[in-house]
C-alpha positions in Angstrom: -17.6 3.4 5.1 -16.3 2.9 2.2 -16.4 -0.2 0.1 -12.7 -0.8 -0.3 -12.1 0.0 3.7 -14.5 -2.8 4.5 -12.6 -5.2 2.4 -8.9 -3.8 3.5 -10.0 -3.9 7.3 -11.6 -7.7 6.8 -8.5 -8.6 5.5 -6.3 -7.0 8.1 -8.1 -9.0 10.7 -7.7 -12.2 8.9 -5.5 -15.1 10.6 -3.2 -15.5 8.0 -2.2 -11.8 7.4 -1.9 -11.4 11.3 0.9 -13.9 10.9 2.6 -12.8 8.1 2.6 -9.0 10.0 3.5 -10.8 13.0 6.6 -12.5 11.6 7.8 -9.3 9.2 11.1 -7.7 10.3 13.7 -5.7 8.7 13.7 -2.8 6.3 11.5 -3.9 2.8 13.8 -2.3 0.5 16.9 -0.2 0.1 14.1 2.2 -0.7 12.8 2.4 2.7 15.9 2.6 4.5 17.2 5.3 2.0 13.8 7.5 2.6 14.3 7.3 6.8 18.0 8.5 6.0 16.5 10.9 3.9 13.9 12.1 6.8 16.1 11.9 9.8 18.4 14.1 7.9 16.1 16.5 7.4 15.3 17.6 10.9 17.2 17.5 14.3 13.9 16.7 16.1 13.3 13.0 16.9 9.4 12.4 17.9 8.3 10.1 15.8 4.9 8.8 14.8 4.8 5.2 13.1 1.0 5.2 11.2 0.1 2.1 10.7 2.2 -0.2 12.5 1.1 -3.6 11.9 2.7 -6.1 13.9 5.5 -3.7 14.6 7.9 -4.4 11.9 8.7 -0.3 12.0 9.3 0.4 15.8 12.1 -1.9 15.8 13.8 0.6 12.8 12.6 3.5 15.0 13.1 3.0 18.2 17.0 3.6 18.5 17.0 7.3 16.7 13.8 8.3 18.7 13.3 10.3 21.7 10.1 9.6 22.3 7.5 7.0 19.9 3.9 6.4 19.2 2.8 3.5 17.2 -1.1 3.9 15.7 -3.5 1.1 13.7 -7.0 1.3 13.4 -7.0 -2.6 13.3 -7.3 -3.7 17.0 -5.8 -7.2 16.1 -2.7 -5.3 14.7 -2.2 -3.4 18.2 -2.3 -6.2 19.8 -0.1 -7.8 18.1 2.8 -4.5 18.1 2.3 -4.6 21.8 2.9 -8.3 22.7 6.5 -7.5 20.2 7.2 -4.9 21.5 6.0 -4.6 25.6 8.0 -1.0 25.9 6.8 0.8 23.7 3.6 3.1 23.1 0.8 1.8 21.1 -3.3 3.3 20.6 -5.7 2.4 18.4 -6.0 5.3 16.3 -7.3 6.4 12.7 -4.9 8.5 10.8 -7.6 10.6 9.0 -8.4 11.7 12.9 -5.5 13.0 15.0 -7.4 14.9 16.9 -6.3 13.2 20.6 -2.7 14.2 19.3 -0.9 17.4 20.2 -0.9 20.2 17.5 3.1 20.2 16.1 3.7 17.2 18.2 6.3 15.1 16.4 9.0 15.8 14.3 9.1 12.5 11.8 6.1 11.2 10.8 6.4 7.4 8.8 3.2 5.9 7.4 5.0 2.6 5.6 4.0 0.2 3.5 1.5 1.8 1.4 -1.0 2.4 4.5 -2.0 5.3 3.4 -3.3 3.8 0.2 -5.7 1.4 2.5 -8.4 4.4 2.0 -10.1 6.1 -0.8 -9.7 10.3 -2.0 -11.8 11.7 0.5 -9.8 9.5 3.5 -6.5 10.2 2.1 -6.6 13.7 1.8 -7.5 14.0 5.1 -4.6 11.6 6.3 -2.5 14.2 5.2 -3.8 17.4 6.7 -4.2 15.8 9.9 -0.4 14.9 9.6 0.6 18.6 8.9 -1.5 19.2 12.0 0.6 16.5 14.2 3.8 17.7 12.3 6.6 20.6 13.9 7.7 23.4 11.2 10.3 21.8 9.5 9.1 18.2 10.6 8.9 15.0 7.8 6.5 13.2 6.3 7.4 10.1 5.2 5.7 7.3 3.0 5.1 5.1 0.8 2.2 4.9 -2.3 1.5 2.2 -5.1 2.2 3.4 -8.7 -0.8 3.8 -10.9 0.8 3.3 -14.1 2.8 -0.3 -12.4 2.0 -3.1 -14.5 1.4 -5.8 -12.3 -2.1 -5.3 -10.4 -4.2 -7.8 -12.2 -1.6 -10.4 -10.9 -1.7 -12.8 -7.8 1.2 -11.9 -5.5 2.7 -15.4 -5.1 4.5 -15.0 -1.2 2.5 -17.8 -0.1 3.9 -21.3 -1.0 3.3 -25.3 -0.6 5.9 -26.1 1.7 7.1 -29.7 1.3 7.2 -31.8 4.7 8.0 -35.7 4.6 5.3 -36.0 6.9 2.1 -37.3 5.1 -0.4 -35.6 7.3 1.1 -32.2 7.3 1.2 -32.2 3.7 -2.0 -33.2 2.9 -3.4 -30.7 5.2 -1.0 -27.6 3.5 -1.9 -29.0 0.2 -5.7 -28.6 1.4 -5.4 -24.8 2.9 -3.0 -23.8 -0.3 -5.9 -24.5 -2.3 -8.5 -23.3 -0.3 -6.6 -19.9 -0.3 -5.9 -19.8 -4.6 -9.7 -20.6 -4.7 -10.4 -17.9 -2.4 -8.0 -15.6 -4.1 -10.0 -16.6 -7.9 -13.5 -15.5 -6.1 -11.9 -12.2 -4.6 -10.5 -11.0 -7.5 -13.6 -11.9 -9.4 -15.9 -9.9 -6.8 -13.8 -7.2 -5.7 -12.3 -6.0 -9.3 -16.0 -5.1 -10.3 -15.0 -2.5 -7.3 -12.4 -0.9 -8.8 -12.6 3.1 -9.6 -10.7 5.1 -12.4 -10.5 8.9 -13.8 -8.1 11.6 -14.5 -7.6 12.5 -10.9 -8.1 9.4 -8.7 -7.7 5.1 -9.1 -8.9 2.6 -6.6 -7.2 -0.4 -7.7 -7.7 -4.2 -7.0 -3.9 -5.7 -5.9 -3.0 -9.2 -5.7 -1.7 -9.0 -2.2 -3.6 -11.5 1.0 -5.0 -13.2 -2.6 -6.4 -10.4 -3.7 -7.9 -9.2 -0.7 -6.9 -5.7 -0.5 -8.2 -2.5 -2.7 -5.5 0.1 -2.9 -5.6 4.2 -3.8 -2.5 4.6 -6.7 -1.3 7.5 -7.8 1.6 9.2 -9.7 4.8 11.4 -8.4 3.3 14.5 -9.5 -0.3 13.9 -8.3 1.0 12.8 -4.9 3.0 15.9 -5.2 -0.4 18.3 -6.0 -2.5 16.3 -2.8 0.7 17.3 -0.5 0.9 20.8 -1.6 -2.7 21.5 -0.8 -2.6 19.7 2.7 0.4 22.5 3.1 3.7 20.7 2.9 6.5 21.9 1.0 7.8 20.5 -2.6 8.9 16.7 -1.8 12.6 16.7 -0.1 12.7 13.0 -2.1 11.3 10.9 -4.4 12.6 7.4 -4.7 12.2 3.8 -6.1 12.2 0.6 -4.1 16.0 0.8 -4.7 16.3 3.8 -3.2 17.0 6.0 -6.3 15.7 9.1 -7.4 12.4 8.6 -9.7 13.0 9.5 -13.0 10.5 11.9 -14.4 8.3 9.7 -15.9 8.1 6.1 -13.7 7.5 3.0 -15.6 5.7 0.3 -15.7 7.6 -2.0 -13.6 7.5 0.5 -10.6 4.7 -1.0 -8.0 5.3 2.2 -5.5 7.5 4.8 -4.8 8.8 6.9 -1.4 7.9 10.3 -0.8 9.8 12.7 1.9 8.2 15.9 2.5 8.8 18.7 4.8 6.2 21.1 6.5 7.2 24.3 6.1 9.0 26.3 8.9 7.5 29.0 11.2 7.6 32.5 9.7 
């Protein structure tokens, strides 16, 4: 296993990011939204596969324009967690680099959101995306989301968790104590795991601020994430869009942290 998988996976078992998945609802972005629009547009077919499902923020944005819906995590924690939420629906514990249980041409929209796919290195991501042609139905959509490599921002603590105030004495001391515990926490990870980081021309396994630095994410650019797709065997990307749903322009800046790709397999000749 790769270094960067045993830190993501420690991570996605930890208390704190259990709640925060737990609590998450709603679209992220306009981005999001626009790339499902995007996807359900693209095909009249309506299986859907949700990768990566966390706490089960997604099925609740899936689950009226399916017909039928499988949720997958490889973090047992996270299942659990998708199938208390949400007690109708399907959930496994799966890996998306191995689909193998899953029918050949099985679904017709495929969503891997939040950057999942980025929670593994080259090797693991490639194979994330041939097993999803596998999964997919000519014509069917890929849909996700991947962090920028050129974004600005990774050497920076991602500030969602804050001190609450409380008039009650007790509480506060004892928020004060676990806000601090976690910013000391987040100063040793990023410390330890930056020295874990990878860079050249092709591929960058990047140390982000997120869970105080507790993640290591793959980043990439439009048009690399555009050469991976073509060699699993998709077509040219139906869209390619910012957090606020726009098209990318053709060179993305700085301040862009990831972007939304659509992709079609190809139909049946």
């Amino acid at each position: 296993m790769h270094a960067m998988e045993r830190i993501n996976r420690k991570t996605w078992s930890d208390p704190f990011a259990l709640r925060d998945y737990q609590n998450g609802g709603g679209y992220l972005n306009e981005g999001e939204a626009a790339a499902l629009r995007v996807a359900f547009a693209a095909t009249a077919g309506r299986r859907v596969l949700d990768i990566g499902v966390g706490g089960g923020r997604t099925s609740a944005l899936l689950r009226d324009c399916s017909e039928t819906y499988l949720g997958i995590d490889y973090t047992p924690e996270m299942i659990r967690l998708a199938r208390r939420k949400h007690p109708d629906l399907r959930f496994e514990l799966m890996d998306a680099r191995d689909l193998s249980c899953l029918p050949a041409e099985g679904f017709d929209v495929v969503l891997f959101s939040y950057n999942g796919i980025d929670s593994v290195n080259a090797e693991g991501r490639l194979a994330v995306m041939a097993s999803v042609a596998r999964v997919l139905a000519p014509g069917g959509v890929f849909v996700f989301s991947t962090f920028h490599r050129g974004w600005d921002g990774f050497s920076r603590r991602i500030g969602y968790r804050r001190l609450v105030w409380t008039r009650d004495p007790v509480r506060l001391v004892l928020r004060a104590g676990a806000y601090a515990t976690r910013s000391a926490t987040g100063l040793w990870r990023k410390f330890r795991n930056a020295r874990l980081e990878e860079r050249d021309a092709e591929h960058a396994i990047m140390l982000h601020g997120a869970h105080d630095f507790g993640i290591l994410v793959y980043a990439t650019t439009p048009a690399q994430a555009e050469a991976q797709l073509h060699a699993a065997g998709f077509e040219a990307p139906t869209a390619l869009l910012d957090l606020d749903g726009r098209p990318l322009a053709a060179t993305a800046g700085p301040e862009l942290e990831y972007f939304y790709v659509v992709v079609r397999k190809p139909e049946a000749r």
